[in-house]
Every structure is written in structure tokens, then in C-alpha cells.
C-alpha positions as CSV (number, residue, x, y, z in Angstrom):
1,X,49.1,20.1,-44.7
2,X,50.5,19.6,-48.4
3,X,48.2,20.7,-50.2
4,X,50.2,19.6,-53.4
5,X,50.7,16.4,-52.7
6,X,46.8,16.0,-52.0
7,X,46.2,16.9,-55.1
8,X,48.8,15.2,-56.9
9,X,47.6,11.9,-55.2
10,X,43.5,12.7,-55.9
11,X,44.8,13.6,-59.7
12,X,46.3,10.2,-59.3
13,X,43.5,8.2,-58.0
14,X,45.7,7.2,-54.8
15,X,45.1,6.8,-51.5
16,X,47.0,7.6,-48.8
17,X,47.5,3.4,-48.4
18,X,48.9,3.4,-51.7
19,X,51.0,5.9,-52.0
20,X,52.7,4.5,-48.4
21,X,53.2,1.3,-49.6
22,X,55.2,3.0,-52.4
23,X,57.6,4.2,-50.5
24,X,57.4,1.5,-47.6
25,X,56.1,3.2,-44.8
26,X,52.8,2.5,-42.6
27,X,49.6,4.3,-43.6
28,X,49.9,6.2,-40.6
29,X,53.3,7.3,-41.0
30,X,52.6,8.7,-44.2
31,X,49.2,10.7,-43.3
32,X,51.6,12.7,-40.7
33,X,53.7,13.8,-43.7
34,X,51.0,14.3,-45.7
35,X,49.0,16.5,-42.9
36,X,52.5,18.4,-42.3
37,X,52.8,16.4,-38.6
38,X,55.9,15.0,-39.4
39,X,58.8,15.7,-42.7
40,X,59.7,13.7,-45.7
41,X,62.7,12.4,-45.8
42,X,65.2,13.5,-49.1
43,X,64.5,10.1,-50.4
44,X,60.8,10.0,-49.7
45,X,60.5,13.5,-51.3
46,X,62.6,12.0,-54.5
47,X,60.3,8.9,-55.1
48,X,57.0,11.0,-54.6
49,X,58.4,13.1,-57.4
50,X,58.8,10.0,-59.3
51,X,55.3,8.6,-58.0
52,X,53.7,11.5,-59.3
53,X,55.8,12.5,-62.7
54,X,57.0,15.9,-61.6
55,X,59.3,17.7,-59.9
56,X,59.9,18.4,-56.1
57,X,59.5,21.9,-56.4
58,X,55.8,21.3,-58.0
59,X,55.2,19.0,-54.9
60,X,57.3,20.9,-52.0
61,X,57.9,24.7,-53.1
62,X,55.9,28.0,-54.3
63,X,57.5,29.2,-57.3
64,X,60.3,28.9,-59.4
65,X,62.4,31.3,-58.0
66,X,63.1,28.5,-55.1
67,X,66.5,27.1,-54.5
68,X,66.7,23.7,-56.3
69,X,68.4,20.8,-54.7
70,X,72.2,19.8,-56.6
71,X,72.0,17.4,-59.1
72,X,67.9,16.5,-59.3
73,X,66.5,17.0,-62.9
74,X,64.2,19.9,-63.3
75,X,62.3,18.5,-66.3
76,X,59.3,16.7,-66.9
77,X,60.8,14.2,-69.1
């Protein structure tokens, strides 16, 4: 499970239905990523960043120290 994208989406008042129709994928489909069953795709990973106004490695990684992926924006803003 992802714990930090639970969060993120509870912080966010989503649900799971929401946040799938935001990236165009079935309810089901996204409680499998969310519960670890199945990956996010790069592009999913990108708009949940978006979604939730932060960046993958507060949704995807430990710390800081993590390898970032080329060319995404670290920053909040």
C-alpha cells in the first residue's frame, strides 16, 4: 500500500473514484495502485503529483537523498 498517496488523497477530501477519473482509469484499476497490487505508470505518477501539489518523491520515495527523475521540478511552486 501507499501510504502517501492515502494520505494525500484523505488530506484532499478524495476518493479513490475521484482521483481515477483524474487520471482516466476505472475505480478498480486505481485501488490496485493505490493498495501496491499493481504500478503507476510515469504519467500517472506525474499527474498525481500535480493532483495533489507536490512532488513525486513526497508521494513515491523516503527521503531526499533518493534519485530524482531528469527533468521533473523539485519545487512546490
Amino acid at each position: 500500500m501507499n501510504a502517501k498517496l492515502f494520505v494525500a488523497r484523505r488530506e484532499n477530501r478524495l476518493k479513490q473514484s475521484d482521483v481515477a477519473k483524474k487520471l482516466h482509469i476505472s475505480k478498480q484499476t486505481y485501488y490496485k495502485k493505490e493498495k501496491g497490487i499493481n504500478c503507476f505508470t510515469q504519467k500517472e505518477m506525474v499527474q498525481l503529483a500535480r493532483i495533489f501539489n507536490c512532488t513525486l518523491n513526497d508521494l513515491f520515495w523516503e527521503g531526499e537523498e533518493d534519485e530524482q527523475i531528469p527533468g521533473l521540478n523539485r519545487s512546490h511552486g
